[in-house]
N, C-alpha and C positions, 0 to 999 in steps of 0.2 A: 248553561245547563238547562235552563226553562224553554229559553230558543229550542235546542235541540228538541225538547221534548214535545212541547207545539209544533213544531216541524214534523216531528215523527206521527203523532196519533190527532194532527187537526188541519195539518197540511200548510201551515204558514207559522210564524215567529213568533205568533204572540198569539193571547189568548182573545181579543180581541181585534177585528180584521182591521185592517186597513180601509174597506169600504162599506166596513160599518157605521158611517157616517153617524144615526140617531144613538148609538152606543156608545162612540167617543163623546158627541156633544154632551149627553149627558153627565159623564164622567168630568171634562173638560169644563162644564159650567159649574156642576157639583161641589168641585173639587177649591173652585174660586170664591163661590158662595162660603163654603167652610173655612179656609183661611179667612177670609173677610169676619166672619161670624168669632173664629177664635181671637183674631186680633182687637174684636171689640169686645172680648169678655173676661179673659184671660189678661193678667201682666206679664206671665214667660213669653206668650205668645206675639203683646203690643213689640213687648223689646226688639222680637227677631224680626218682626212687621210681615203681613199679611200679604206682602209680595211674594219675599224669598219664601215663605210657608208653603204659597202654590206651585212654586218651584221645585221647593225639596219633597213634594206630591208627586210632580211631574216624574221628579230622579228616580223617585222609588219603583213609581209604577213598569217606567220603561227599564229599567233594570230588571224589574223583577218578571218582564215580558208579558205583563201583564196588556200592554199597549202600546202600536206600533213604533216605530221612530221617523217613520215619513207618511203621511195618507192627504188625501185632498181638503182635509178638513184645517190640518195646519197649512198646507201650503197654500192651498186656492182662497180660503174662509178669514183664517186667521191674517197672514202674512197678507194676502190680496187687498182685503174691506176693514180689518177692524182695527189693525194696524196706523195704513194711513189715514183712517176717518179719527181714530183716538188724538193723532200729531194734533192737526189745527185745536180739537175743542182743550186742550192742554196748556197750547199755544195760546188760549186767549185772556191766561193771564200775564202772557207774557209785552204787556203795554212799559215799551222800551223808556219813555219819559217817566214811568212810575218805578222801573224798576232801579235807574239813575239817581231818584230821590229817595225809595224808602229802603232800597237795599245794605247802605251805609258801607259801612267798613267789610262788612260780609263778603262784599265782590270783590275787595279787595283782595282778601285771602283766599277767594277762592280761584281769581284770576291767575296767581301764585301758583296755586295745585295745577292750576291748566297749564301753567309755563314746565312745570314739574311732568308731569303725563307727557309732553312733546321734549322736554330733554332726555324722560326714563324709555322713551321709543327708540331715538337717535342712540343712547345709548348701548340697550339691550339687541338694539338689530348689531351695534358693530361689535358686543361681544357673540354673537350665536348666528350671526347670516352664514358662516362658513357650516354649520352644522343643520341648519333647517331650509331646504327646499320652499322656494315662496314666500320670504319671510317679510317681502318688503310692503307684502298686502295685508299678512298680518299685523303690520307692525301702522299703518292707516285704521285699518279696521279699528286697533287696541285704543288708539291714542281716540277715533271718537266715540268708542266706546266708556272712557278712560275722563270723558272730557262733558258728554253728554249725557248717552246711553243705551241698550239695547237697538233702540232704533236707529240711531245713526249707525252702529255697526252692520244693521241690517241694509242701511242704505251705500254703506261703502262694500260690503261685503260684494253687493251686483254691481258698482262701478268698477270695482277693480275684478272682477269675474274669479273670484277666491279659489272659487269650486270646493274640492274635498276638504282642505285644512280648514276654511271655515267652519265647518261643526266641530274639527278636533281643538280650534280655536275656541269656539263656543265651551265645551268640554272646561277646559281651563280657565277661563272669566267665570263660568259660572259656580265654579268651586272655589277660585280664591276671594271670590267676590264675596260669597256668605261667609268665609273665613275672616276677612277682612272689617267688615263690620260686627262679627263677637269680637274683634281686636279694639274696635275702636270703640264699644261699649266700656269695655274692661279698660281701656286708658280713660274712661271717663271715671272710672272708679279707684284707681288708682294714687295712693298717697305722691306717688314722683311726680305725676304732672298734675295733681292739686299744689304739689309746695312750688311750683315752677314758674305756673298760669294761672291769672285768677278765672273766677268761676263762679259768676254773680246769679248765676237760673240756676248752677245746681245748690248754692248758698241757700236759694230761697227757696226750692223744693224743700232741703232739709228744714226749715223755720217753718217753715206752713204746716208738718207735721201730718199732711195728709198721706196717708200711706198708701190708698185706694188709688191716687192719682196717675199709677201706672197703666191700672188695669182701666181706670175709665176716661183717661185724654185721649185715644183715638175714638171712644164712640160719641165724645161729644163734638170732637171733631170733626167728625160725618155723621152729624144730628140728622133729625129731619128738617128738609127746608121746605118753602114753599116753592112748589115746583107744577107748570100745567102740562096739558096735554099741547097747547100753542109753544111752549118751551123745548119740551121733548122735539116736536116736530119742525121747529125752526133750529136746534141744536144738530140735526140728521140732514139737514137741509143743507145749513153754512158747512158743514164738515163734507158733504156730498160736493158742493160745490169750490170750495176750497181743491181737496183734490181735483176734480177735474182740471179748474185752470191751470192750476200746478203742471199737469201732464203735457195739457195744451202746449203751455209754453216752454216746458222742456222739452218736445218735440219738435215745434218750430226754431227755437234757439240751437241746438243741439244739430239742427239740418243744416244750420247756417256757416256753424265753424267746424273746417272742416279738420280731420282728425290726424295730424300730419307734424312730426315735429316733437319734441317733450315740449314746448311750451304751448302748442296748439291744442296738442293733448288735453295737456292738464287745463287748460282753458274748456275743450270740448267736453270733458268728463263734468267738471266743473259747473258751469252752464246747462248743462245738457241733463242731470241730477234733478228728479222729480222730485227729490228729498230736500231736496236747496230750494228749491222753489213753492213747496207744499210751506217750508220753514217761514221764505222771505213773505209769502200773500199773506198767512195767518200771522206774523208778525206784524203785520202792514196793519191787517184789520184790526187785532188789536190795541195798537199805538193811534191810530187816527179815525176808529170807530170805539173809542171805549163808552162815548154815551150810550150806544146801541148795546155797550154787549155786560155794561151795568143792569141792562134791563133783562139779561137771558141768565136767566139760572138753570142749574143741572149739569154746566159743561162741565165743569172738573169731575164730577160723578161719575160723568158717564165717559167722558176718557179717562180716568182711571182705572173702571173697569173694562172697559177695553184693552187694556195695556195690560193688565192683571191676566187676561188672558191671552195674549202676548209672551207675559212672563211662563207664564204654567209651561207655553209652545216652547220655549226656548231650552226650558229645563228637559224635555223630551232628548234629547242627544245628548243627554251628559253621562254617559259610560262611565261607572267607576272604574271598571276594567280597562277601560279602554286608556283613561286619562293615567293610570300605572304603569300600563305596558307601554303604549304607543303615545304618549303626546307629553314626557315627563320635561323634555325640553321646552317646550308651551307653556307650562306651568312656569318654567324659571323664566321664561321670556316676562308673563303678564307677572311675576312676582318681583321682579327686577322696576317695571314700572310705574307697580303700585306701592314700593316700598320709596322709589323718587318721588314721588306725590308726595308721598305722609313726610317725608324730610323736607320737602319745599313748605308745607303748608306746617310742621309745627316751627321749624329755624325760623322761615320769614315770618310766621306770627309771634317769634318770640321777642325776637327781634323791634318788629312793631308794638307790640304790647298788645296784641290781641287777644281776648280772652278765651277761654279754654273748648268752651261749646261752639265759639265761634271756629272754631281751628275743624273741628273733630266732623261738626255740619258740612263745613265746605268740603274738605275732602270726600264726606262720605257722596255729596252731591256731586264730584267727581266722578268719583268711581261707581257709583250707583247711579245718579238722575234723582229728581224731586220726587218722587216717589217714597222711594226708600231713606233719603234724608228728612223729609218730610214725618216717614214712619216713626223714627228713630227720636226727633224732636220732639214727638207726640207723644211717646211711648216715655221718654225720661220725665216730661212734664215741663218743658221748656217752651211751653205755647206761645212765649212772645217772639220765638225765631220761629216760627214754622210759616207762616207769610213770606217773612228774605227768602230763607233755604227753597223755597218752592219756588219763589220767583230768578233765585239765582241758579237753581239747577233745569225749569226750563230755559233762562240763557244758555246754557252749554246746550240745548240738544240746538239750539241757532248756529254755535260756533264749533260745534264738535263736528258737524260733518264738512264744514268749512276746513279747517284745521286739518282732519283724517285725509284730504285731498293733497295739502300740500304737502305732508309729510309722505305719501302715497309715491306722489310725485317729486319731492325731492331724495327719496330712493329708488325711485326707477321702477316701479311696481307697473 
């Protein structure tokens, strides 16, 4: 209805052009700054985290046609630079010998949820591939979205060339996703699985008696640190450089095998995956550069927000309309996958005797990425996981697009 009417009396869809470039940034940065701002001052707000906030910004505005759903600023801007410049400096807590030692039993359970996300794929494609057109790129895309996050679906979405049904896909993760984590909130509060799984951080939340502790664990969280002008610029620097070699050598690698065969294939896609190799250098660097990158502050900041406005991009195509009429079997696909995660990840932790935060973090690091498990830890007052969960949900963005390939590829995608 708003489309219609900007259409009619402004000449295009929204009330804001598409090559209004200085008007979306504004909006676009704005929009991230305030989620950021309520998630450090508010508790309704820490809970839902300062991700999905920009997000559920995002949904409103392009709903309400307020602002395009495609322009140069998300594609070229966002998707182009700030996207893969955010991977690496995210990536550089991701020091593989540290995350082996401090991450404990966490990767345990969370490795579970990843075995979970690639059975509820295999699953859900062989109830619904007869009904959905394309389904076997969806069903890559899900699992490293499922496994990682955002960006690994971004990154399998242009290996497997998705086209259309990626945003109707997009449409669908992005709404069961926020649905998903008020669910996993509410089992955290929950008398069934308090009397089932213990639950030693939320034990001690309640002892401590602090009741503010909601509203102020993410902003001391992202205190102020000591950060220079030499940090900033070597942080723009490593992350500039990172992507390029990335590119580099998935252009020469990717020349080399040629594309011939499903095994060749999936090798050439494989290989050939700027996203894989953006993954393996900053991985690299930070496993066997961590003296150097002890000394650089600001990375997580500033790939965070980078990602934050990532997120916001993402949230721009999520039709309510659209995800009703046209993509309600997408819904059941990614709701079939993400309901096989939470079964793998609370059975096998019950199983194991894992505790309750620990079950609830990993999955959401599944299904979200360290970001938003991160949020969620911060936000209940569980500060002693928020280190694992960050370090075990950047793992998944290493092993998500890895994984999104082979299942890609052992569907025929």
């Amino acid at each position: 209805m708003f489309a219609a009417y900007f259409m009619e009396t402004l000449g295009r869809e929204s009330l804001i052009a598409a090559d209004d470039t200085w008007a979306l940034l504004t909006l676009l940065m704005g929009s991230v700054a305030f989620a950021i701002f309520l998630e450090q001052k508010y508790a309704w707000a820490s809970k839902i985290s300062g991700a999905i906030i920009a997000l559920l910004i995002a949904l409103l505005a392009s709903n309400l046609s307020l602002i395009p759903t495609s322009c140069p600023l998300y594609d070229d801007v966002v998707w182009g630079y700030a996207v893969p410049m955010g991977i690496p400096l995210l990536l550089l807590q991701c020091n593989m010998k540290k995350i082996w030692r401090e991450t404990g039993r966490m990767m345990v359970i969370f490795l579970i949820g990843a075995a979970g996300t690639v059975a509820g794929a295999f699953l859900a494609y062989g109830l619904l591939r007869a009904y959905i057109p394309g389904l076997a790129a969806v069903a890559a895309m899900m699992t490293g979205s499922y496994i990682g996050g955002g960006v690994n679906f971004a990154a399998l979405a242009d290996q497997f060339h998705a086209g259309e049904i990626a945003g109707s896909a997009t449409v669908a993760d992005n709404l069961l996703m926020a649905l998903y984590f008020f669910a996993l909130l509410f089992a955290a509060g929950m008398k069934f699985f308090r009397k089932h799984y213990t639950h030693p951080h939320i034990d001690a939340v309640a002892k401590s008696g602090d009741l503010s502790g909601a509203r102020t664990q993410a902003a001391a969280y992202w205190s102020r640190k000591d950060i220079s002008l030499k940090d900033i610029a070597m942080n723009f620097a490593y992350a500039a450089a990172v992507v390029f070699a990335a590119k580099l050598i998935a252009h020469l690698v990717g020349g080399w095998i040629p594309d011939t065969g499903v095994g060749m294939h999936m090798l050439h896609t494989f290989l050939g995956s700027e996203y894989v190799w953006i993954t393996t250098v900053a991985m690299a660097c930070a496993t066997w550069g961590e003296k150097q990158v002890e000394k650089l502050a600001g990375s997580q900041e500033i790939g965070t927000y980078l990602i934050y406005l990532f997120l916001f991009v993402i949230g721009v195509p999520a039709s309510v309309a659209k995800i009703l009429t046209e993509t309600p079997l997408l819904l059941v696909f990614t709701g079939i996958m993400v309901v096989v995660n939470m079964l793998f990840c609370f059975v096998g932790g019950k199983l194991l005797h894992f505790d309750l935060e620990d079950i609830i973090l990993a999955s959401n690091a599944n299904i979200g990425g360290p970001t938003t498990a991160a949020g969620m830890a911060i936000s209940q007052g569980w500060s002693a996981l928020v280190g694992p969960v960050m370090l075990i949900g950047t793992f998944g963005y290493v092993i998500g697009t890895y994984l999104g390939i082979l299942v890609g590829g052992a569907l025929g995608a």
